[in-house]
N, C-alpha and C positions, 0 to 999 in steps of 0.2 A: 856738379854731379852729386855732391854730398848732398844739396837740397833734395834733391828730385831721385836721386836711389835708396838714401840712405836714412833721411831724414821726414819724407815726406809721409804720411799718414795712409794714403792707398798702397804706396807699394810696401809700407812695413804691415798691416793687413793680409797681403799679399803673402809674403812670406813668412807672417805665424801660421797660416793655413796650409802650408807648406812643412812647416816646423813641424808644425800638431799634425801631420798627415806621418811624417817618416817618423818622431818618434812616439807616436801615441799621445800627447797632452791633452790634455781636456785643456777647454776651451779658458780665456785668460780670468782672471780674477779683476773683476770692475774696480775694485778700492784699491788695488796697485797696480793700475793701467800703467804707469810710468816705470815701472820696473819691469816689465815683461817689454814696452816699448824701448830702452834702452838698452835689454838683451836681443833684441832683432835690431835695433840699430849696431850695435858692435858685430854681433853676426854679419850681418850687411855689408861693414864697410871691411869686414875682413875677408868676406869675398869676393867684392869689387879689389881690394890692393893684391891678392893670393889667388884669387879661384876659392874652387876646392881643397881644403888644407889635408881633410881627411880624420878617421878619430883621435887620433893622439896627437898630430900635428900641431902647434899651435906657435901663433907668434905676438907679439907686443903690439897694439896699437900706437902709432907716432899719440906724443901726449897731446896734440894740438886736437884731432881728433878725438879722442877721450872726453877732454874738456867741454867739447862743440858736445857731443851726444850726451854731457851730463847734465850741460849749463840750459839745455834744450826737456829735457827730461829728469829731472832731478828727484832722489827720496823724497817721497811722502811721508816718512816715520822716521821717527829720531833711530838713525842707527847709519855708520859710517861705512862707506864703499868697500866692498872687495877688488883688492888690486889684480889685478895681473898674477894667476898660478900656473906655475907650470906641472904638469901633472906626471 
């Protein structure tokens, strides 16, 4: 299911255009495709494990997880991940 909901390339498409529809984004930035792909991939699979979490709701992705959507999408520019905030 990770392949094919979370990972896969039409349906994360799918759901920027969704993104950018409820919170206004313009449209993604081409030279850091992989960073806006990695934020709909975590989106993703945290709505496939939770649902709808809702605004402030937030929870931890399992790190096996985490890793699969980095090791798949990883920075383009020298500059180190933001973990996990809780807000």
């Amino acid at each position: 299911m990770m392949e094919q909901g979370v990972l896969n390339r039409y349906a994360q498409d799918l759901a920027w255009r969704s993104y950018a529809d409820q919170y206004g984004t313009e449209a993604y930035v081409s030279d850091r495709e992989n960073d806006w792909r990695r934020h709909i991939a975590y989106r993703q699979a945290a709505r496939w494990s939770w649902n709808k979490l809702g605004r402030h709701v937030r929870r931890v992705l399992p790190a096996c997880v985490v890793t699969l959507i980095r090791n798949r999408y990883p920075k383009q520019h020298d500059a180190d991940y933001t973990n996990f905030q809780d807000v």
